[in-house]
PyMOL Python script that loads the backbone (N, CA, C, O; Angstrom):
from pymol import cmd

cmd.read_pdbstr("""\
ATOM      1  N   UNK A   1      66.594  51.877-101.428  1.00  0.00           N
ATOM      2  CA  UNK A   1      67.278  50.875-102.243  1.00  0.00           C
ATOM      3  C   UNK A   1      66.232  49.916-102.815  1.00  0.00           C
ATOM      4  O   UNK A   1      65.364  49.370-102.133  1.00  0.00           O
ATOM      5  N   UNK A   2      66.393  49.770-104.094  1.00  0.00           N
ATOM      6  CA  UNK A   2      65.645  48.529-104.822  1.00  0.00           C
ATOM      7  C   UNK A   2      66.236  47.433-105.010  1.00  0.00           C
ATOM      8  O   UNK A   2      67.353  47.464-105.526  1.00  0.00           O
ATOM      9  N   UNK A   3      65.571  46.037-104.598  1.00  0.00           N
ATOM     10  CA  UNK A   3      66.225  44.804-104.766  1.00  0.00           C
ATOM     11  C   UNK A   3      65.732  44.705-106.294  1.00  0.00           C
ATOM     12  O   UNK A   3      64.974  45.564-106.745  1.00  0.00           O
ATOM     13  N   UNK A   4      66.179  43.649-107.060  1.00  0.00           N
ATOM     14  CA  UNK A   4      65.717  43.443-108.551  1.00  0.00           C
ATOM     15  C   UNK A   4      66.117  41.496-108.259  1.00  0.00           C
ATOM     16  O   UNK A   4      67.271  41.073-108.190  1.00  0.00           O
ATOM     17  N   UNK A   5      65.237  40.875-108.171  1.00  0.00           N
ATOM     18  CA  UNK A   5      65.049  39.093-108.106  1.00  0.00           C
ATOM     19  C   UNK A   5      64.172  38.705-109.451  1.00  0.00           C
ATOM     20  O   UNK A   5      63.056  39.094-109.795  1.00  0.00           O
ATOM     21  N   UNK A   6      65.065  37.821-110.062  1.00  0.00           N
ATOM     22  CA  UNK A   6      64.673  37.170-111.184  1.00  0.00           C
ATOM     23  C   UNK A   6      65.068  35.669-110.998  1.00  0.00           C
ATOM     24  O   UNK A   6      65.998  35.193-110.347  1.00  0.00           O
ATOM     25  N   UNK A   7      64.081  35.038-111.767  1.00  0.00           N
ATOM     26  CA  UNK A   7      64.357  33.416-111.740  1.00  0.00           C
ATOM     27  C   UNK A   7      64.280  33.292-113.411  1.00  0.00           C
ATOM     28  O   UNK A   7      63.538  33.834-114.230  1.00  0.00           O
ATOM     29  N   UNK A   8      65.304  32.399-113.536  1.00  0.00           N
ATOM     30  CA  UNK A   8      64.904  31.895-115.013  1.00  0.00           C
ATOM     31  C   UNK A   8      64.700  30.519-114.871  1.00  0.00           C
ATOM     32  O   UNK A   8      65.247  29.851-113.994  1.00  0.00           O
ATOM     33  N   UNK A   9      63.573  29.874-116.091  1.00  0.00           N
ATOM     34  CA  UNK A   9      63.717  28.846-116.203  1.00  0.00           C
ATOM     35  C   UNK A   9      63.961  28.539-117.995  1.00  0.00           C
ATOM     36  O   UNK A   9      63.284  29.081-118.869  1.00  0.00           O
ATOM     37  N   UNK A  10      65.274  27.382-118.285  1.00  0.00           N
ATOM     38  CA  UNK A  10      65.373  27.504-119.807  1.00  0.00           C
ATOM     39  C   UNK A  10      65.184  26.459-120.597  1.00  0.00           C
ATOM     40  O   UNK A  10      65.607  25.347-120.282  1.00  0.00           O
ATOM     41  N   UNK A  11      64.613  26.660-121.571  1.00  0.00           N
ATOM     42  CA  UNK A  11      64.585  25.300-122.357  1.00  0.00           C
ATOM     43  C   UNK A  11      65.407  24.469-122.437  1.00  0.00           C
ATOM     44  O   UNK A  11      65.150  23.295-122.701  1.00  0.00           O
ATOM     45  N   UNK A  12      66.393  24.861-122.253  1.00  0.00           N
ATOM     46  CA  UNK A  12      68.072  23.560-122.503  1.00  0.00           C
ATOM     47  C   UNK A  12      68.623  24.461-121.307  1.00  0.00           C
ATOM     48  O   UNK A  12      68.968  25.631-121.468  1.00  0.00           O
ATOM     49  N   UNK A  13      68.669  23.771-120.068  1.00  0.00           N
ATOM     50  CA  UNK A  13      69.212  23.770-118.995  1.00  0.00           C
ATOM     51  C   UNK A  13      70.614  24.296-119.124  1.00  0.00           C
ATOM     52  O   UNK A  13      71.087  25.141-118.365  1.00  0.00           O
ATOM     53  N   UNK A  14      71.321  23.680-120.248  1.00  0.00           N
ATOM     54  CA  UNK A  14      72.822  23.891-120.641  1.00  0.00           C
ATOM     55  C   UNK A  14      73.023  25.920-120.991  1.00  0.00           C
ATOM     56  O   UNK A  14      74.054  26.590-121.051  1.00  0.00           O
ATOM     57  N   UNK A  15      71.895  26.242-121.113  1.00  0.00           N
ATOM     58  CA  UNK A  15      72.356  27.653-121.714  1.00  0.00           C
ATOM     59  C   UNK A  15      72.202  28.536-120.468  1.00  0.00           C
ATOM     60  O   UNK A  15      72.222  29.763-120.574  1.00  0.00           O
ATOM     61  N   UNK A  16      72.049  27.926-119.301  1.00  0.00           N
ATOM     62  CA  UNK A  16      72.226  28.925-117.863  1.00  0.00           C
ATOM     63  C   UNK A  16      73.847  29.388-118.006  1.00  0.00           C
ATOM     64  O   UNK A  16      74.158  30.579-118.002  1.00  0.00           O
ATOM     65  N   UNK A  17      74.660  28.499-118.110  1.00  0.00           N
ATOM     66  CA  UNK A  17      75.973  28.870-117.611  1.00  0.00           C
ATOM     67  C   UNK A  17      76.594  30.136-118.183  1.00  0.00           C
ATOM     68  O   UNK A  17      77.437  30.853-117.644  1.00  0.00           O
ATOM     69  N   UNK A  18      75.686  30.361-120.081  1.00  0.00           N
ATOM     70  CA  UNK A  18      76.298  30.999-120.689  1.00  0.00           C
ATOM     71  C   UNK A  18      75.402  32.149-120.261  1.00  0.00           C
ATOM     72  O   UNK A  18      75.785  33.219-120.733  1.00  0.00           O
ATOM     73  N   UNK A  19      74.569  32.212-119.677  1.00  0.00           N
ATOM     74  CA  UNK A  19      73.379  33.415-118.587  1.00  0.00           C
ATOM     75  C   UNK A  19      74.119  34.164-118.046  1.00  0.00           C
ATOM     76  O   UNK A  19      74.405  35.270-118.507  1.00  0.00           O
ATOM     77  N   UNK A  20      74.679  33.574-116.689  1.00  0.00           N
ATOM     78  CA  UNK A  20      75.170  33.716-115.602  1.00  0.00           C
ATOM     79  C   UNK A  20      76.661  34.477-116.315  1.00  0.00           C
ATOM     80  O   UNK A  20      76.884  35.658-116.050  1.00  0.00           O
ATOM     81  N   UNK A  21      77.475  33.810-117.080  1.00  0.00           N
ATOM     82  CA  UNK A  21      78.774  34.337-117.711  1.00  0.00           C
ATOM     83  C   UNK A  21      78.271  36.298-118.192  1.00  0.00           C
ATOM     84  O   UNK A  21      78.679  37.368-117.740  1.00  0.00           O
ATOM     85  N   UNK A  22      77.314  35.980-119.200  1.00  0.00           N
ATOM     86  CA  UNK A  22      76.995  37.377-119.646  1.00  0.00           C
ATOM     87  C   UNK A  22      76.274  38.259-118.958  1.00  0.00           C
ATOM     88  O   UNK A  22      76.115  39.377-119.448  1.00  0.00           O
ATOM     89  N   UNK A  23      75.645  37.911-117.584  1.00  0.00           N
ATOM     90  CA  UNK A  23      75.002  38.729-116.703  1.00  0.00           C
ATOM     91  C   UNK A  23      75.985  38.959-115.857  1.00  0.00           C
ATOM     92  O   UNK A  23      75.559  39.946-115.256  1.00  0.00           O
ATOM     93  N   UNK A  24      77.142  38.679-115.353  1.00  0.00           N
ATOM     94  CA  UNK A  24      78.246  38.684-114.440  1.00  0.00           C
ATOM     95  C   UNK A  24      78.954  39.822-115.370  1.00  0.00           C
ATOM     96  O   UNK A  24      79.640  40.545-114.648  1.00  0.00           O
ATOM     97  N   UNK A  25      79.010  40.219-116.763  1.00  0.00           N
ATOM     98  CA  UNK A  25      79.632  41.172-117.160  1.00  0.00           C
ATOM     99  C   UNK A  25      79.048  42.674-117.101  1.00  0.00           C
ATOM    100  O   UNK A  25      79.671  43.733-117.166  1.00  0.00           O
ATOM    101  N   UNK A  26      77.688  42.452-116.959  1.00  0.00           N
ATOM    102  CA  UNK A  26      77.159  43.892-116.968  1.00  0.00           C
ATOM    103  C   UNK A  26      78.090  44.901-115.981  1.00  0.00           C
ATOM    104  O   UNK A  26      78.761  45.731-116.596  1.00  0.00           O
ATOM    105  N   UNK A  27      78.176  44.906-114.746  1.00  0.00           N
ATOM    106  CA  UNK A  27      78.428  45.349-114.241  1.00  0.00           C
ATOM    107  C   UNK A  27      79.408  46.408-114.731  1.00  0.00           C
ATOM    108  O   UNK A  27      79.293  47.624-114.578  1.00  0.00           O
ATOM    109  N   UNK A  28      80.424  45.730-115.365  1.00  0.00           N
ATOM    110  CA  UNK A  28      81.682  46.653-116.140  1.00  0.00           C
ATOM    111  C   UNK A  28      80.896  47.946-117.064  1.00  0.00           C
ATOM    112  O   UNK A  28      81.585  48.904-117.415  1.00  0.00           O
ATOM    113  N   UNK A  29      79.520  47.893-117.393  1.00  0.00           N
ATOM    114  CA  UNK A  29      78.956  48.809-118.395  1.00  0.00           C
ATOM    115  C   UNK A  29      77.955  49.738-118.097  1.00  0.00           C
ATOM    116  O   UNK A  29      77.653  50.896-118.386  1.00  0.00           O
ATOM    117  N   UNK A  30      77.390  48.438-117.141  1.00  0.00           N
ATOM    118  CA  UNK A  30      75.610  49.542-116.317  1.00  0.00           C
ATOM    119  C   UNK A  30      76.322  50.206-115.141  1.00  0.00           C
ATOM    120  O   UNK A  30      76.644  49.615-114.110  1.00  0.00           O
ATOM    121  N   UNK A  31      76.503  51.321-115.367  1.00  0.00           N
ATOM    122  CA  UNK A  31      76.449  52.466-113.739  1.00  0.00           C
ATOM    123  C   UNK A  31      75.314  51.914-112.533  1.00  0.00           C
ATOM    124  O   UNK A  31      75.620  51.843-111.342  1.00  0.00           O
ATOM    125  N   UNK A  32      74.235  51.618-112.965  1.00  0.00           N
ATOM    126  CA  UNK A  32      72.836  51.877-112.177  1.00  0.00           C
ATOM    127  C   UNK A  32      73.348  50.596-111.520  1.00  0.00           C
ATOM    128  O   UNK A  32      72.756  50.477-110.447  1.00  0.00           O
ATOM    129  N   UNK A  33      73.986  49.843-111.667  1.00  0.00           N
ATOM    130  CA  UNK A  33      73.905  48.424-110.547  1.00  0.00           C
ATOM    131  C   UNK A  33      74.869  48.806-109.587  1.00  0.00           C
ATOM    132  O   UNK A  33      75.775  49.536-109.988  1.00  0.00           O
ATOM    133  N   UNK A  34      74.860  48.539-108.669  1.00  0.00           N
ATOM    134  CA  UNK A  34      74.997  48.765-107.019  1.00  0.00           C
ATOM    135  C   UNK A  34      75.746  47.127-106.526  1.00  0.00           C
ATOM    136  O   UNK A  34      76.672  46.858-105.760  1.00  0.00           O
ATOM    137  N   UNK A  35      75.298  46.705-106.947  1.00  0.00           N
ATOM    138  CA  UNK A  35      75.622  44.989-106.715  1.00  0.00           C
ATOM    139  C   UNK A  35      75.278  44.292-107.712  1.00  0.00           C
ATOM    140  O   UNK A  35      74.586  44.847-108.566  1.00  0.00           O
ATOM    141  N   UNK A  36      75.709  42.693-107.916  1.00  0.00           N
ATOM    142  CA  UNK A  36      74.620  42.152-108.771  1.00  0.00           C
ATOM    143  C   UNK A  36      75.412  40.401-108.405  1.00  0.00           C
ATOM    144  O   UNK A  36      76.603  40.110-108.291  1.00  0.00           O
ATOM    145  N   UNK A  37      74.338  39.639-108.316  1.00  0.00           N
ATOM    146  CA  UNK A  37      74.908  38.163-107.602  1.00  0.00           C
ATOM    147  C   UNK A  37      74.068  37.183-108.667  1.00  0.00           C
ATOM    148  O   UNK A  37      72.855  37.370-108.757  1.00  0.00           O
ATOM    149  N   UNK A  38      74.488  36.491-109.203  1.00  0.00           N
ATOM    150  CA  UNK A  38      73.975  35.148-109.835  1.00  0.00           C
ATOM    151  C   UNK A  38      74.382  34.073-109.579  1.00  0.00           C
ATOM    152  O   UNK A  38      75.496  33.759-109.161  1.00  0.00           O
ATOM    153  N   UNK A  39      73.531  33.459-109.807  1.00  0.00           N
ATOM    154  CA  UNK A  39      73.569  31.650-109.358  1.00  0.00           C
ATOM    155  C   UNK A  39      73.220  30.452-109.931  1.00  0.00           C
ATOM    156  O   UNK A  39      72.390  30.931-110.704  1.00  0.00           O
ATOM    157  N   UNK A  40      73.194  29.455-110.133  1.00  0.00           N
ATOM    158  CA  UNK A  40      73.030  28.180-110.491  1.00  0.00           C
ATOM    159  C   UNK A  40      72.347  27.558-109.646  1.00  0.00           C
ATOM    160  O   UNK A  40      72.632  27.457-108.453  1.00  0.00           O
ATOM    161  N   UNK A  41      71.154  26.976-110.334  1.00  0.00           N
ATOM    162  CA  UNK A  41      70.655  25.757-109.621  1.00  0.00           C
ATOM    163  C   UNK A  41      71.298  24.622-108.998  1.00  0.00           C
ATOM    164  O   UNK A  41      72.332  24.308-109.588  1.00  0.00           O
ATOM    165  N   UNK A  42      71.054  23.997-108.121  1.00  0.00           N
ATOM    166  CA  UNK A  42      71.953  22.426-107.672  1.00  0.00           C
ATOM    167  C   UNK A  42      71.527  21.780-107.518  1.00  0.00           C
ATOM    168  O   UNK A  42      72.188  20.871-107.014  1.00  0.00           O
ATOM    169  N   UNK A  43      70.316  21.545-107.703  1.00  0.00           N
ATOM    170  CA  UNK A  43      68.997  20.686-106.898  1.00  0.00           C
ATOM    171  C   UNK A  43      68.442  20.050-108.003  1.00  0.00           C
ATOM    172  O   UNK A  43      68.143  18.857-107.945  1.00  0.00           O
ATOM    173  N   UNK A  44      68.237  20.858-109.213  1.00  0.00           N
ATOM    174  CA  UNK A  44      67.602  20.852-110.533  1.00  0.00           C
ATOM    175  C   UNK A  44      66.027  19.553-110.085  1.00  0.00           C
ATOM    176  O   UNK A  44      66.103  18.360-110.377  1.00  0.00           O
ATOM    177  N   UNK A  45      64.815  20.154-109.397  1.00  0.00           N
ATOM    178  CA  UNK A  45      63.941  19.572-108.633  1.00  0.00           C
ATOM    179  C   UNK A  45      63.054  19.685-109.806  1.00  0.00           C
ATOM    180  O   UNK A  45      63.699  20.021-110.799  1.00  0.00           O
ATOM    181  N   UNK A  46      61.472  19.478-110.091  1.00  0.00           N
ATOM    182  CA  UNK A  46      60.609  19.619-110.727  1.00  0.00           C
ATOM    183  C   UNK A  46      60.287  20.783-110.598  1.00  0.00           C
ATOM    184  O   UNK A  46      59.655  21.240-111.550  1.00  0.00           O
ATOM    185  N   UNK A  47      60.615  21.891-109.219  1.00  0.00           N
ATOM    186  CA  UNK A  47      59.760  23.130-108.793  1.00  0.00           C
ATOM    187  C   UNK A  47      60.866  24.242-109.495  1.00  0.00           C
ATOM    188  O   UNK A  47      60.561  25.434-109.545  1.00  0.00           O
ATOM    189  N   UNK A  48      62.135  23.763-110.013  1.00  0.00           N
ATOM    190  CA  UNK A  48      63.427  24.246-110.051  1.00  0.00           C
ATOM    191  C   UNK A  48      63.320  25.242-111.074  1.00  0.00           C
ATOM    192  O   UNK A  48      62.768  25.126-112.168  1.00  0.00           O
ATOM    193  N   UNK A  49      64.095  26.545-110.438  1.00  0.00           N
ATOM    194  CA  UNK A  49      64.366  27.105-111.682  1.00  0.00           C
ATOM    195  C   UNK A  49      65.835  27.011-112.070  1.00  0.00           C
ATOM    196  O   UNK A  49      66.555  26.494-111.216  1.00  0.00           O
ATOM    197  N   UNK A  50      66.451  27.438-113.268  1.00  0.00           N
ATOM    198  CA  UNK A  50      68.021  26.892-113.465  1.00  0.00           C
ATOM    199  C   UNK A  50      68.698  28.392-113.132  1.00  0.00           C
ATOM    200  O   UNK A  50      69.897  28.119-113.088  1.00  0.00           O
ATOM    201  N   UNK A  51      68.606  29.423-112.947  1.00  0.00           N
ATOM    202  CA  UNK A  51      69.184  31.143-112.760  1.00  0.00           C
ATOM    203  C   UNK A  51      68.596  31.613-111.931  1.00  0.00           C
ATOM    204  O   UNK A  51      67.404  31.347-111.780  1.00  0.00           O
ATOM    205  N   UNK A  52      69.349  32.576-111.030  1.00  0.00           N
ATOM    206  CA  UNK A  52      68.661  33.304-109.704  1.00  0.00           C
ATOM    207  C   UNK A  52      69.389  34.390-110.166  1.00  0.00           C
ATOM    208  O   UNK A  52      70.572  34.082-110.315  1.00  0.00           O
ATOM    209  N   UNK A  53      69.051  35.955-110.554  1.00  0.00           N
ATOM    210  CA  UNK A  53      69.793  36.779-110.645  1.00  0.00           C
ATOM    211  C   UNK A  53      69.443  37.752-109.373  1.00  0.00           C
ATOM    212  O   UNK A  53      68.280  37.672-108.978  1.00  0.00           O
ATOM    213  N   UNK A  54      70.288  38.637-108.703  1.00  0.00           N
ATOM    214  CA  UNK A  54      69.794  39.299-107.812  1.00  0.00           C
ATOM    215  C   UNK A  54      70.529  40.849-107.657  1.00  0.00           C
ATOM    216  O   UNK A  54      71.534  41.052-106.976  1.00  0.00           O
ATOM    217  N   UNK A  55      69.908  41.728-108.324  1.00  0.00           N
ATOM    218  CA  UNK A  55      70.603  43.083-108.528  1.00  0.00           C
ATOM    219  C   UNK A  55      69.992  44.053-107.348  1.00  0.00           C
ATOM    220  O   UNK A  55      68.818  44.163-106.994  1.00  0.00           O
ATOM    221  N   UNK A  56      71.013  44.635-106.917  1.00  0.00           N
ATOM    222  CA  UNK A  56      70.788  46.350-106.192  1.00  0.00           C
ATOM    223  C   UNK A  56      70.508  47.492-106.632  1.00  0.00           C
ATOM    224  O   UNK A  56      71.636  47.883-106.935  1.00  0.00           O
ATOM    225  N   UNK A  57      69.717  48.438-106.927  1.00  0.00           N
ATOM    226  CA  UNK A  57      70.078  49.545-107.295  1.00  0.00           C
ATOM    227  C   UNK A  57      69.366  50.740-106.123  1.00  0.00           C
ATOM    228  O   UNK A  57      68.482  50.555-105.287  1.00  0.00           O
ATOM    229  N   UNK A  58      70.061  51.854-106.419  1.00  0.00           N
ATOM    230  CA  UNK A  58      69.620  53.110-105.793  1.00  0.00           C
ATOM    231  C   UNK A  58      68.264  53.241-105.390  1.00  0.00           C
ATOM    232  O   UNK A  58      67.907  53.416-104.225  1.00  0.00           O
ATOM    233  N   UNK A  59      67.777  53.183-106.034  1.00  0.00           N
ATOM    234  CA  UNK A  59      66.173  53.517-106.200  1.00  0.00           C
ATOM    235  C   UNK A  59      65.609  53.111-107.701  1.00  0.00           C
ATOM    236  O   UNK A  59      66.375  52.442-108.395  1.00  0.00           O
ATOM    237  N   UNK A  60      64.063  53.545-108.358  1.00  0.00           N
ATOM    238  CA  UNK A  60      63.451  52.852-108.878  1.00  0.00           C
ATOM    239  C   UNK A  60      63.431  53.562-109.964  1.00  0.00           C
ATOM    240  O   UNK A  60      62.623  53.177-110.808  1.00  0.00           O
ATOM    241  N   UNK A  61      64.347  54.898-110.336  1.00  0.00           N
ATOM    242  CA  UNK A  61      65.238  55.405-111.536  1.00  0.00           C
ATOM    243  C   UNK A  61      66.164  54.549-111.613  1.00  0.00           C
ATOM    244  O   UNK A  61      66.121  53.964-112.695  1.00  0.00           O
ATOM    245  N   UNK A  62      67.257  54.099-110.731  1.00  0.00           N
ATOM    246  CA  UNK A  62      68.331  53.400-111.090  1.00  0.00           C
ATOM    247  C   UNK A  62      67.891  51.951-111.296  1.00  0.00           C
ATOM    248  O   UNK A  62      68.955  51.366-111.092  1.00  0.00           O
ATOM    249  N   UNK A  63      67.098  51.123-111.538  1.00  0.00           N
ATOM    250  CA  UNK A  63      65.984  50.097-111.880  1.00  0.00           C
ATOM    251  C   UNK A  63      66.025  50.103-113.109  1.00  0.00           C
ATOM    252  O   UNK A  63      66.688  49.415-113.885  1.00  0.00           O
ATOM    253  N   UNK A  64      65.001  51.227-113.351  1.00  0.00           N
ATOM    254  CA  UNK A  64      64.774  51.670-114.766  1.00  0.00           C
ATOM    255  C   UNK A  64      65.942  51.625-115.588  1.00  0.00           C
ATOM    256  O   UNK A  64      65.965  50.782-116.485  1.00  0.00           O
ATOM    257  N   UNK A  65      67.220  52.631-115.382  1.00  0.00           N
ATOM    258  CA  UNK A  65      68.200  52.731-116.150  1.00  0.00           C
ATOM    259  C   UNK A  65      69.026  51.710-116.077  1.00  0.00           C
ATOM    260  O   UNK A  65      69.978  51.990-116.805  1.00  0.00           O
ATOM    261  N   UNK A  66      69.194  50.587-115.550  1.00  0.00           N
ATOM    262  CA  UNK A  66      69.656  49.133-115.728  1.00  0.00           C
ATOM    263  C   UNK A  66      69.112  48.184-116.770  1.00  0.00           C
ATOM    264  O   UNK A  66      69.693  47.490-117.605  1.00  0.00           O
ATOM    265  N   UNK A  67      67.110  48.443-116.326  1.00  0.00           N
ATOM    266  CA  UNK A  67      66.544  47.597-117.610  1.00  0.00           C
ATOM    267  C   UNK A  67      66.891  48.373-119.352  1.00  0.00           C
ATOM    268  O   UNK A  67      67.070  47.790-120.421  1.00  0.00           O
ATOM    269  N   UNK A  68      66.882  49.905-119.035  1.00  0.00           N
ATOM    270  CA  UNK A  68      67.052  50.531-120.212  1.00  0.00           C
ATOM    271  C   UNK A  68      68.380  50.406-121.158  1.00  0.00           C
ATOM    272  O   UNK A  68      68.572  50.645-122.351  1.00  0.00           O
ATOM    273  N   UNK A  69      69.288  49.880-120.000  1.00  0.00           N
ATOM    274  CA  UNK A  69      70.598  49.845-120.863  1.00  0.00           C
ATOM    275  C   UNK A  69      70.649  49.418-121.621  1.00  0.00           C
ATOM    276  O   UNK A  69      69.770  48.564-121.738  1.00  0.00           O
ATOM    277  N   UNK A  70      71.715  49.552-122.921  1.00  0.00           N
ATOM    278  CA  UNK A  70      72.325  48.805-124.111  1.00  0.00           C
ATOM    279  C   UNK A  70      72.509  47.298-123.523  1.00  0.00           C
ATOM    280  O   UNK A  70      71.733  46.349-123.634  1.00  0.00           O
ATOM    281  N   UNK A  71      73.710  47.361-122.894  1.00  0.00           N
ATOM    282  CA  UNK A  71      74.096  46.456-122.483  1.00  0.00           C
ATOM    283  C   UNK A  71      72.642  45.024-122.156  1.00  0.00           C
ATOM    284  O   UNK A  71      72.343  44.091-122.900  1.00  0.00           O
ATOM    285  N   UNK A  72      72.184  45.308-121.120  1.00  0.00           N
ATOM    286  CA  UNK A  72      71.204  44.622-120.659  1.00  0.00           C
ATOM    287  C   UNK A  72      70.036  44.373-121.892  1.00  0.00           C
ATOM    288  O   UNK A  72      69.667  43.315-122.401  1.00  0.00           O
ATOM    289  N   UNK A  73      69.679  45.555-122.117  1.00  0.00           N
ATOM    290  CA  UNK A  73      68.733  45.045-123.638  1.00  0.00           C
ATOM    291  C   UNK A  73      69.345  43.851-124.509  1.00  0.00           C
ATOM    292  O   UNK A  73      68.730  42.870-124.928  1.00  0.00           O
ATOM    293  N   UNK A  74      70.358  44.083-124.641  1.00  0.00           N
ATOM    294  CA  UNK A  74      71.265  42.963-125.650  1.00  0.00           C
ATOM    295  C   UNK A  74      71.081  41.750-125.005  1.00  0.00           C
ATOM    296  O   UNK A  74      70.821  40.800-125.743  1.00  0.00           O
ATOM    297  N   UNK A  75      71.168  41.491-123.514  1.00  0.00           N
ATOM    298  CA  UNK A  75      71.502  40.419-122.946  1.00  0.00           C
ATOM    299  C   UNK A  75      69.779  39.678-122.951  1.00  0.00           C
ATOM    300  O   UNK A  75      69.605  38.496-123.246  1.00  0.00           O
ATOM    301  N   UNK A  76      68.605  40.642-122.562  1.00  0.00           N
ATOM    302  CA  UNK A  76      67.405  40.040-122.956  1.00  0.00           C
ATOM    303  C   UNK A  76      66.718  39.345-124.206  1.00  0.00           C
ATOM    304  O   UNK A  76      65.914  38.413-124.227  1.00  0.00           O
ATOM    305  N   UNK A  77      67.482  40.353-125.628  1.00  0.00           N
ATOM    306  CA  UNK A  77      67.744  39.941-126.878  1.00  0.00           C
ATOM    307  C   UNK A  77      67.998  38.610-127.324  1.00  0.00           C
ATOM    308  O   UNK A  77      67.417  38.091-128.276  1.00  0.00           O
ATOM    309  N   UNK A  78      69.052  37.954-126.479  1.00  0.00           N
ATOM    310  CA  UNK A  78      69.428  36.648-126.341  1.00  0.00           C
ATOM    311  C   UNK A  78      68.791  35.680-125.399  1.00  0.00           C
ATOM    312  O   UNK A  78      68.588  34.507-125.712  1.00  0.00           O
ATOM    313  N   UNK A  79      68.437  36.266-124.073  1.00  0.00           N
ATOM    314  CA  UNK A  79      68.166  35.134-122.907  1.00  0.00           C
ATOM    315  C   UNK A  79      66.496  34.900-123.603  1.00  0.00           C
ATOM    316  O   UNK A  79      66.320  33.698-123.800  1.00  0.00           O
ATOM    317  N   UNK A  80      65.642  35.491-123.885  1.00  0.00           N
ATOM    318  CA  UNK A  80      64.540  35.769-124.300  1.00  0.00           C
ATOM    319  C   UNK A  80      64.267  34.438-124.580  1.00  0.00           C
ATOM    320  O   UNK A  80      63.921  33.701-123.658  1.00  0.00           O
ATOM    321  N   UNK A  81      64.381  33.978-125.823  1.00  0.00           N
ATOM    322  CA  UNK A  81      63.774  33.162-126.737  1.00  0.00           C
ATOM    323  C   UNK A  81      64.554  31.599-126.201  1.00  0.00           C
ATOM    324  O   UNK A  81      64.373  30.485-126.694  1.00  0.00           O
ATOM    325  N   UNK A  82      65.363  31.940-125.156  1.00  0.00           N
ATOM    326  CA  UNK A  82      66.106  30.790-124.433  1.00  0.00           C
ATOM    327  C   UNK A  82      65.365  30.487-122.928  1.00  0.00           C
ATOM    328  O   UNK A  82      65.840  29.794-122.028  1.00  0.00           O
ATOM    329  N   UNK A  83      64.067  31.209-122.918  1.00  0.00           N
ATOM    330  CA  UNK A  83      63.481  30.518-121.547  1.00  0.00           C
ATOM    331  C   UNK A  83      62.027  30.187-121.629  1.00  0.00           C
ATOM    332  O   UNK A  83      61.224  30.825-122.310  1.00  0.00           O
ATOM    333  N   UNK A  84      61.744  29.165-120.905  1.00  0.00           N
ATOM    334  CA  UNK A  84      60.226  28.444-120.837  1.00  0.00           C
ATOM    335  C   UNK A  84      59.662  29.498-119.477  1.00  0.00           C
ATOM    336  O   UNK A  84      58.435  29.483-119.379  1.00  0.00           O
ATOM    337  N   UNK A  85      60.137  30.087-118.793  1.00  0.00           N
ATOM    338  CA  UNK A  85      59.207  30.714-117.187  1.00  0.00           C
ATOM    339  C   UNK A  85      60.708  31.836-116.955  1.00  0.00           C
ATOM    340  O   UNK A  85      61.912  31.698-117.170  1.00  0.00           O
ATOM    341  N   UNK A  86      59.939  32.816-116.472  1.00  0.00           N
ATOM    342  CA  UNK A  86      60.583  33.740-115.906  1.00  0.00           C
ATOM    343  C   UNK A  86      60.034  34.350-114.878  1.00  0.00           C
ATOM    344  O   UNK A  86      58.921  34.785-115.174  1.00  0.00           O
ATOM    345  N   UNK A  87      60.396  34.595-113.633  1.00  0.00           N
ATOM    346  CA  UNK A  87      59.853  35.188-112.212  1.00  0.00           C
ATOM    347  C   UNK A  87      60.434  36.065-111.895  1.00  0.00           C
ATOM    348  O   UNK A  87      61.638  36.033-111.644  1.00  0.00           O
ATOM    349  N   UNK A  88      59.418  37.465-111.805  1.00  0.00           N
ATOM    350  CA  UNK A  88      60.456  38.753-110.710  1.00  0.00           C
ATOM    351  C   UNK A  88      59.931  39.117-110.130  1.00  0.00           C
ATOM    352  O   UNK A  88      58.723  39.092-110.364  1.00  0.00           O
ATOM    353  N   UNK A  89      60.517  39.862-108.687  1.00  0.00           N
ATOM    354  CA  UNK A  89      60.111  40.421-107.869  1.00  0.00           C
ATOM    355  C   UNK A  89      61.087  41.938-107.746  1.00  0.00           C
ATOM    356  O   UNK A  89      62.266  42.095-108.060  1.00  0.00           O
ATOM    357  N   UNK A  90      60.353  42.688-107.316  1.00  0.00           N
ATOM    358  CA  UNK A  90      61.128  44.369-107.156  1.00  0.00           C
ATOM    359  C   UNK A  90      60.711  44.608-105.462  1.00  0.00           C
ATOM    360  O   UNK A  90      59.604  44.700-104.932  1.00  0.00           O
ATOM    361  N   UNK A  91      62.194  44.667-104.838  1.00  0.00           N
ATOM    362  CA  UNK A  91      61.594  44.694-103.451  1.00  0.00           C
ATOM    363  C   UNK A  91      62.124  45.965-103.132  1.00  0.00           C
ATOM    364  O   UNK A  91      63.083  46.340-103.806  1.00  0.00           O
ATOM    365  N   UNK A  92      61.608  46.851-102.063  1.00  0.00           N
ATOM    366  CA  UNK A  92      62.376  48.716-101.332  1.00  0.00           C
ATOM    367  C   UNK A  92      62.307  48.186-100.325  1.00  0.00           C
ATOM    368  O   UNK A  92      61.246  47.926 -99.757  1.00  0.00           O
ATOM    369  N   UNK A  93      63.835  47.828 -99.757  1.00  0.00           N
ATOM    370  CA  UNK A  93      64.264  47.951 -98.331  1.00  0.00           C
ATOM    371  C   UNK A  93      65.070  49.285 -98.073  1.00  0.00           C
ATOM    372  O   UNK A  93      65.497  49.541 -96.947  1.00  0.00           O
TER     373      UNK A  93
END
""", "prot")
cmd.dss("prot")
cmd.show_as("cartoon", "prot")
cmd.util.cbc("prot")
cmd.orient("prot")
């Protein structure tokens, strides 16, 4: 199993919610996700990021075919040019 951990950080704090809304829909479209959990900052600290996304998949084909999707491409299309820092990690438990 592959974990998939992303942090966003965005220029206008305000455009997480609409993040979290359109990353909460993939699921209905990408096969390859297994799980998928997002979150909101609460703390909003100096170290802060404003999005925690945290996806499952099979293995590191089903990874791939999540980032490859329509769906998800579209959603980078948009989040893209809406963030100052982005952090990931790919973990195999």
């Amino acid at each position: 199993m592959i974990r998939h951990v992303v942090l966003m950080r965005f220029a206008d704090p305000a455009d997480a919610p609409e993040a979290k809304t359109r990353l909460e829909a993939l699921p209905d479209s990408v096969d390859a996700l297994r799980s998928l959990e997002v979150g909101l900052d609460v703390l909003r600290t100096e170290a802060s990021f404003d999005l925690a996304l945290v996806s499952t998949h099979d293995d590191l084909d089903g990874l791939r075919d999540y980032q490859e999707h329509p769906a998800h491409v579209q959603f980078l299309a948009w989040v893209r040019p809406r963030l100052t820092a982005r952090a990931v990690v790919d973990l195999e438990f």
